[in-house]
Structures are given as structure tokens and as C-alpha cells.
C-alpha positions as CSV (number, residue, x, y, z in Angstrom):
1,X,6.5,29.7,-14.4
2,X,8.5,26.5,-12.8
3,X,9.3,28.4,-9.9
4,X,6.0,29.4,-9.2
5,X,4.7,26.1,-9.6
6,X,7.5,24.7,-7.4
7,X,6.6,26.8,-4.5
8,X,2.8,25.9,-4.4
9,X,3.3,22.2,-4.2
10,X,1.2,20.4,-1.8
11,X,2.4,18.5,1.1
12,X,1.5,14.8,-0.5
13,X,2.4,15.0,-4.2
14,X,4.8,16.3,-6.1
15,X,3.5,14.6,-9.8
16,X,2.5,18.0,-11.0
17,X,6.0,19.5,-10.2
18,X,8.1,16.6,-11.5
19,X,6.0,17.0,-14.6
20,X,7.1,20.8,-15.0
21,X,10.5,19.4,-14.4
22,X,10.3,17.1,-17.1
23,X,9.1,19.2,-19.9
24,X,10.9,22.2,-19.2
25,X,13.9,20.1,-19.1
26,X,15.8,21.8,-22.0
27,X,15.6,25.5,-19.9
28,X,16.6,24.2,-16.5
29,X,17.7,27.5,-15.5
30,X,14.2,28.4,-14.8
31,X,13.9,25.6,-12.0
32,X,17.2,26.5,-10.2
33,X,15.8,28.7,-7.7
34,X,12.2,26.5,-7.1
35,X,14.2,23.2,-6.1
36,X,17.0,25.4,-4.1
37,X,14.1,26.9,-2.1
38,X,12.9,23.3,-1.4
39,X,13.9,21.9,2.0
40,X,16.4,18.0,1.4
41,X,13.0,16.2,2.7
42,X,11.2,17.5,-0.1
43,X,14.1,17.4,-2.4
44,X,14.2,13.8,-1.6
45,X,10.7,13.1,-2.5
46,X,10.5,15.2,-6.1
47,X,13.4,13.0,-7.0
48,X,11.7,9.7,-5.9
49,X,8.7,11.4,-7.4
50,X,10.0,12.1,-10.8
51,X,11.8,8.0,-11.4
52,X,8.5,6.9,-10.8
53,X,6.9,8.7,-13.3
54,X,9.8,9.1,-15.9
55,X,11.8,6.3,-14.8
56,X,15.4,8.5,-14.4
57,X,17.3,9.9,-11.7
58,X,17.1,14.0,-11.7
59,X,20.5,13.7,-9.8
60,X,21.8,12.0,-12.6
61,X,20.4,14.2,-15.3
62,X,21.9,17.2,-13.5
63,X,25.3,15.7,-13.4
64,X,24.7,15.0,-17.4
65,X,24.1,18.5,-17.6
66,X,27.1,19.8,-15.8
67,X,29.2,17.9,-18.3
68,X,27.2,19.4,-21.1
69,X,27.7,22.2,-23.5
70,X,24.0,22.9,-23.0
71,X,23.5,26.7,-24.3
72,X,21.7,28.8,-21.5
73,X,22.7,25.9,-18.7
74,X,25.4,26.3,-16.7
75,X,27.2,23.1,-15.4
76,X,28.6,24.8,-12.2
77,X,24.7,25.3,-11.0
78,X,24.0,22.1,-12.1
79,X,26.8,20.1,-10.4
80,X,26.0,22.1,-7.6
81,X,22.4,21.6,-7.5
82,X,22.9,18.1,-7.8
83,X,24.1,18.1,-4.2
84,X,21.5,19.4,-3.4
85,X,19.3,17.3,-4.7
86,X,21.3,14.5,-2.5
87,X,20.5,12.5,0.8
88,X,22.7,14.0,2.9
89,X,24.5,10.8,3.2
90,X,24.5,9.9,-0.3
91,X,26.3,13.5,-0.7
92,X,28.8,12.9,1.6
93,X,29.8,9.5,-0.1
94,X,30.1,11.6,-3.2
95,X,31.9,14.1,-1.8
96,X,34.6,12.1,-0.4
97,X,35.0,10.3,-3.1
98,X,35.5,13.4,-5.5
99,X,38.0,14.3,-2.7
100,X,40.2,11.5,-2.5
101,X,39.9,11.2,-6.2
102,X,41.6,14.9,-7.2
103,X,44.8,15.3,-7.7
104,X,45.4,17.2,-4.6
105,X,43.5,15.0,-2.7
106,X,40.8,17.9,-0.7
107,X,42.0,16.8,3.2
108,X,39.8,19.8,4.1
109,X,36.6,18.4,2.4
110,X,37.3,15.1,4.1
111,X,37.9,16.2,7.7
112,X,34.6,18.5,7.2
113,X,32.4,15.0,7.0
114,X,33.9,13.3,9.9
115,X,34.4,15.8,12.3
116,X,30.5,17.6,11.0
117,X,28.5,14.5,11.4
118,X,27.2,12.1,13.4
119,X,28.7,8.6,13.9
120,X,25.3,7.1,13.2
121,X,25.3,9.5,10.0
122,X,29.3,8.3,9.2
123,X,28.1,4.8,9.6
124,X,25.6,5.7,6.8
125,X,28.3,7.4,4.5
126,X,30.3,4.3,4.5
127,X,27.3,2.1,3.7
128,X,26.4,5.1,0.7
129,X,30.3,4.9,-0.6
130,X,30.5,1.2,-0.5
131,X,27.1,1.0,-2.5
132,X,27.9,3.5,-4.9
133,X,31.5,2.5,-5.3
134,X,32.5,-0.6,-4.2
135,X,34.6,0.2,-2.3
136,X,35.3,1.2,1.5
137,X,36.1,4.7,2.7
138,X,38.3,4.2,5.4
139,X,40.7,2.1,3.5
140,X,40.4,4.1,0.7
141,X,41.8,6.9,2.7
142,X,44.4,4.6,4.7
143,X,45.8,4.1,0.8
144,X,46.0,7.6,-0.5
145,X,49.3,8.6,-2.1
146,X,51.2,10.6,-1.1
147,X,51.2,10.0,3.1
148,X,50.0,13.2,4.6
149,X,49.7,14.0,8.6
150,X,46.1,14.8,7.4
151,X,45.8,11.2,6.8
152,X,46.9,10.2,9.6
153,X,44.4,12.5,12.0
154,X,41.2,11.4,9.3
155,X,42.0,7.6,10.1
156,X,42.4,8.8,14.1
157,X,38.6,10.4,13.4
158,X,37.3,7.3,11.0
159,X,38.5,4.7,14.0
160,X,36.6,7.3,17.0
161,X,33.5,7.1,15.8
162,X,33.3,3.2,16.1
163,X,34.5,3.3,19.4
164,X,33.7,6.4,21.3
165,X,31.5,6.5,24.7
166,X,28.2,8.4,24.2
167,X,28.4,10.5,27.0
168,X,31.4,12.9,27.8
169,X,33.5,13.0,31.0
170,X,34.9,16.4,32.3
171,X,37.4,13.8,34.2
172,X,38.6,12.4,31.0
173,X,38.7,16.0,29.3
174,X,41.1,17.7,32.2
175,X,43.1,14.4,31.9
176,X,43.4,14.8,27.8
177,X,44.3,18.2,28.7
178,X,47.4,17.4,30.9
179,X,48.7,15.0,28.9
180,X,48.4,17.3,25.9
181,X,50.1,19.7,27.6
182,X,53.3,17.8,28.6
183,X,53.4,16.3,25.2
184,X,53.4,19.7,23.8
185,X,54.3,23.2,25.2
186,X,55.3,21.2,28.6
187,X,58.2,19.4,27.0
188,X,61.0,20.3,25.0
189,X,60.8,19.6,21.0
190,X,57.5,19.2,18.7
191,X,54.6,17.6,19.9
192,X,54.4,13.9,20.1
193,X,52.0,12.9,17.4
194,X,51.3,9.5,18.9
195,X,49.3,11.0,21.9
196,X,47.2,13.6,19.7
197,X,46.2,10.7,17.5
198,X,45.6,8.5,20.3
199,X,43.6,11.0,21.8
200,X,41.7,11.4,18.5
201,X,40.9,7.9,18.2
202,X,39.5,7.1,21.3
203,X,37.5,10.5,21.6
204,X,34.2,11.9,20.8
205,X,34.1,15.2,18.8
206,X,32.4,16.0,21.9
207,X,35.1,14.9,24.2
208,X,37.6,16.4,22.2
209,X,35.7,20.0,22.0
210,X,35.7,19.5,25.8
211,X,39.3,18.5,26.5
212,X,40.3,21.8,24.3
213,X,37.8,23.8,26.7
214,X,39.5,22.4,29.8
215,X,43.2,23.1,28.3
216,X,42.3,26.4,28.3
217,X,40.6,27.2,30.8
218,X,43.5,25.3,32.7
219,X,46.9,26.9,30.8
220,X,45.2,30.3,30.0
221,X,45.2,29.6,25.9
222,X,43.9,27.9,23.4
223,X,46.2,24.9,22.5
224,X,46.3,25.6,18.9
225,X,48.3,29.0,20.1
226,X,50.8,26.3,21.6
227,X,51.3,24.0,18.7
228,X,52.2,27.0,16.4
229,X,55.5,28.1,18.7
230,X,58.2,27.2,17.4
231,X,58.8,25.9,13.7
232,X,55.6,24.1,13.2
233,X,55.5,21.5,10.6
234,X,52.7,20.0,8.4
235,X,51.3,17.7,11.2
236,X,50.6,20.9,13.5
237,X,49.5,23.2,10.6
238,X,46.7,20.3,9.7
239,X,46.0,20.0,13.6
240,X,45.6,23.7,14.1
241,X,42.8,23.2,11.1
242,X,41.0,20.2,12.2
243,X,40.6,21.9,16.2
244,X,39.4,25.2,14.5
245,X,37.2,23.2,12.8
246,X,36.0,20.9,15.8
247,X,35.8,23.8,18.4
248,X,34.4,26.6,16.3
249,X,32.1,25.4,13.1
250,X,30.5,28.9,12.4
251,X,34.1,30.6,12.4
252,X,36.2,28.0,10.4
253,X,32.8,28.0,7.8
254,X,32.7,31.6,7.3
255,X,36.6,32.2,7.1
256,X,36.0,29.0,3.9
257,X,33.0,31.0,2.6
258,X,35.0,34.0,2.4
259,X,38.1,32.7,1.1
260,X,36.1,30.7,-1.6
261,X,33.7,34.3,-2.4
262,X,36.7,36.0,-3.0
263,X,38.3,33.2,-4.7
264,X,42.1,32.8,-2.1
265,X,42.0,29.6,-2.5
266,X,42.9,26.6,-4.2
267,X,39.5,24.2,-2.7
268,X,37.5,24.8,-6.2
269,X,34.6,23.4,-4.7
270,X,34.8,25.1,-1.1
271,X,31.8,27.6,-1.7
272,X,29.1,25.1,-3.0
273,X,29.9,22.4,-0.8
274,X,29.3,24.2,2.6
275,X,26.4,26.5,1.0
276,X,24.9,23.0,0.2
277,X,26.2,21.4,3.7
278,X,25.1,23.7,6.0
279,X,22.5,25.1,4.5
280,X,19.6,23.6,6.8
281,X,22.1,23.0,9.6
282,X,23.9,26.1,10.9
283,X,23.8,28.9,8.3
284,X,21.8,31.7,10.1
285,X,25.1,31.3,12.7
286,X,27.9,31.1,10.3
287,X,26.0,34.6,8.6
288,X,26.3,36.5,12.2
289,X,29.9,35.2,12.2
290,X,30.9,36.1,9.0
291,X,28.9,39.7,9.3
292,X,31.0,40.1,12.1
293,X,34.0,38.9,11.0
294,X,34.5,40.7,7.6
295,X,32.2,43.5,8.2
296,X,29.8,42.7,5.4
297,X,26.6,40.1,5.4
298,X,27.5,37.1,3.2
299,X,24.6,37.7,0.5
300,X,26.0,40.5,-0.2
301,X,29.7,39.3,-0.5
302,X,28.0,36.9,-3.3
303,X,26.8,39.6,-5.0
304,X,29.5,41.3,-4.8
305,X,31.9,39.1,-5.9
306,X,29.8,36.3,-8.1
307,X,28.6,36.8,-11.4
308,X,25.2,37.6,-12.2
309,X,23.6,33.9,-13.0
310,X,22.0,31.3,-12.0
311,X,24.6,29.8,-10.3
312,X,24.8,33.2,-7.9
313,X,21.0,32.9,-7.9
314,X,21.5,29.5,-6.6
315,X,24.1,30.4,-3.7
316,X,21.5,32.8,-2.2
317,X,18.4,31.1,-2.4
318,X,20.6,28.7,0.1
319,X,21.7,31.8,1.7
320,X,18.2,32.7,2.5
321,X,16.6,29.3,3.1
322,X,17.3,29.9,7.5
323,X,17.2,33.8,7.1
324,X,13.5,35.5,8.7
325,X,14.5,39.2,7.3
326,X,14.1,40.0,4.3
327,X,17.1,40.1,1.8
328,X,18.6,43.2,-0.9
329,X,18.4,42.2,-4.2
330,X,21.8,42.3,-6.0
């Protein structure tokens, strides 16, 4: 019955939905699907909606939940959905701040936000994090124990988008190229760091996706094939990832869907983060890439491989949210 009423809201209030919300608060489950199917503008407004009348966050009540041994309610939907139920920004912040927070600090979460957004939107994360907790993101990543070369290339990316031209120069992006080149595969030993993070700090991500176009269509290869000759070390393996991110989004995203589906790798929180990331941003393309990169379309890899659940239910409702055909039920 909640999901029914939440997809026949009206366009200018959302009282009678917040309402359902409210008393059907003890079988959430039954709401999972209604607010995934909601787009983040409406999201936004049922949970603006919903303080007003009852005074609380839903965000916070679902990350209660999450830590709750709620019978019927599982906290894995609810954590996730509470992404969801984010600003964009405000997700980010939280999401870099669970990554620098674990353990293993998650580089690859990290390097997702600044090379995926905006610098007008990384401005806003920072503003979000130092709000929420008092503290600022660059310095908090400049500080993380132990040193990593990820480190190093995130502070490179943190310091580019403050100072990075608007526009991008195929002049500039042949010269990045060259000197790239002779650093690397055009000189004798491993590649000289300085100049890659130099590079990285001065650049645009759309100057740098341009300089790697350039290097090869100038040396006949992509420049991540060069920085794995030899013996790489941890500074090229964390390169190779950040330009496969920066040069291919679809492909790097379905290779981490897949690996998070099937459950190869360590990055616990891979699969909802980028469902919930990317889900109004570039999904329908990272589908046709993964389709064509494992052979098999990626709502049926969550079926085939998630349990039966809400939480599953949840995954494909985001699936779904950019997809025009219609979907196989599990």
C-alpha cells in the first residue's frame, strides 16, 4: 500500500506520503521500493517534507534502523537507502568521511568523488564535510596514516580543482603528453612521480582525459599500458586506477559493479555506493558496458547473485530508474 501511494504523489506535496512514512514506520520494508523509484529532487523534498510535519530527519531514522536489530528490517537497505535519501553533496561528505574513517582507508571511494564531480559540486562537499564534521576534507586526507601514493594523487586532484582553467587546450594536452612520455617509457627507470602529480594538480579532469587522448593517439597506446612495464610499484598500480577511472567512467563502474555482485572484493560498500551514485547520472551507459563486458545485463547479475530481499529489491529499482524497456522479474 506505501508504494502505491508513493508513486501517485503530486508534483507540490508530499504531506500525504510523509504521513504513510510515518505510520508505517515499524514495516519500512514496504517503502523501500516507493522512495528508490523517487528521483534525489523529490527525495529531497519528502525529507524536508516529513521534519516539518514530524520534526525528525528520515536520513537519520534510516541510519538508526541500519544499526538496529529491527525484525523484518534489514540495515544493509537501510544504510543504503539512506544515501539515497541524501543531497548529492551531503552524500559525498558522508561518504568520504566513512572512507577515510575505515581501517583500510577506501582510496577508491575517495578518488570516485573528485575525479566524478564537478569542482563547483567538490566546493560544496567540503562546505557539507566541514558542516557535518568540523572538520576539512583536504587536510583530513593530507593526515591519513599510513602515507599511500593514493594520497598523494587525491591531494594532486583536491588542489586542481581550485585552480584549473575552465576551458581545455589541445596545445597544453600534446605538451602533457610529451612530457609524460619522457618521464616514463622515454627514459630509463620508473616514472618520475613529481611530473604526474604536477600534471594532476594543475589540470582539469577534462584536460587530463585529453592529454591521455593525445598520448595515444601520438605514441600508439594508452599510457596506462606504459606505466605497467617493468616492475610497477604502488604509485603506478593506483595511477593505472585513477586514469581508468578518469578516461573511461562506464568501464571502470561496471568492472566495480561486477566485482562487488560477485563479491571479489574487499570494498564492502562498492555495489551500493555506485548504484546510489550513478543512478541518475550514467547508469543506462555503464549497463551497455557491463552487458557487453560480462555477457549478461546487470539486473540480472543481481538476481543472480543477491539474495532475494529488499535490499536486492532496492538495487534494481535503481537499476531500472534510466532503463525505457521493460525488465525480467527475478
Amino acid at each position: 500500500m506505501a508504494t502505491k501511494i508513493l508513486a501517485s504523489a503530486s508534483s507540490h506535496s508530499f504531506e500525504n506520503e510523509c504521513k504513510e512514512i510515518h505510520d508505517s514506520w515499524g514495516r519500512l520494508n514496504q517503502l523501500i521500493r516507493g522512495l528508490a523509484s523517487r528521483s534525489q529532487l523529490e527525495c529531497g523534498r519528502i525529507r524536508e517534507t516529513y521534519k516539518g510535519m514530524y520534526g525528525e530527519d528520515l536520513v537519520v531514522l534510516l541510519q538508526k534502523t541500519s544499526m538496529s536489530s529491527q525484525p523484518g528490517v534489514s540495515p544493509k537497505t537501510c544504510a543504503a537507502l539512506s544515501l539515497w535519501m541524501l543531497h548529492p553533496h551531503e552524500r559525498d561528505a558522508t561518504v568520504a568521511r566513512e572512507a577515510i574513517q575505515q581501517d583500510d582507508t577506501n582510496y577508491k571511494a575517495l578518488v570516485e568523488i573528485f575525479l566524478g564531480r564537478k569542482s563547483s559540486h567538490i566546493a560544496l562537499i567540503k562546505q557539507a564535510y566541514q558542516s557535518k564534521y568540523k572538520r576539512q576534507l583536504d587536510q583530513d586526507i593530507i593526515h591519513i596514516e599510513s602515507p599511500h601514493p593514493y594520497q598523494k594523487i587525491l591531494v594532486a586532484l583536491a588542489t586542481s580543482h581550485k585552480a584549473h582553467e575552465a576551458d581545455v587546450s589541445q596545445h597544453i594536452a600534446k605538451c602533457d603528453a610529451m612530457r609524460l612520455y619522457e618521464t616514463g617509457e622515454g627514459s630509463p627507470g620508473a616514472i618520475d612521480e613529481g611530473t604526474v602529480l604536477e600534471i594532476f594538480t594543475k589540470r582539469s579532469i577534462p584536460q587530463l582525459k585529453l592529454t591521455f587522448s593525445c598520448y595515444k593517439h601520438i605514441y600508439g597506446h594508452e599510457y596506462t599500458k606504459s606505466i605497467t612495464k617493468g616492475n610497477p610499484g604502488e604509485f603506478e598500480d593506483a595511477l593505472k586506477m585513477v586514469i581508468k577511472c578518469t578516461c573511461n567512467p562506464p568501464k571502470y563502474y561496471a568492472k566495480t559493479l561486477f566485482a562487488s555482485i560477485k563479491g571479489v572484493t574487499t570494498d564492502r560498500g562498492a555495489l551500493a555506493r555506485v548504484m546510489v551514485s550513478r543512478a541518475e547520472m550514467d547508469m543506462d551507459e555503464i549497463q551497455r558496458v557491463f552487458k557487453m563486458k560480462y555477457g549478461v545485463e546487470l539486473r540480472e547479475a543481481i538476481c543472480d547473485s543477491i539474495p532475494s530481499g529488499d535490499y536486492r529489491d532496492f538495487l534494481l529499482a535503481l537499476a531500472n530508474k534510466t532503463n525505457t524497456t521493460p525488465s525480467k522479474a527475478c
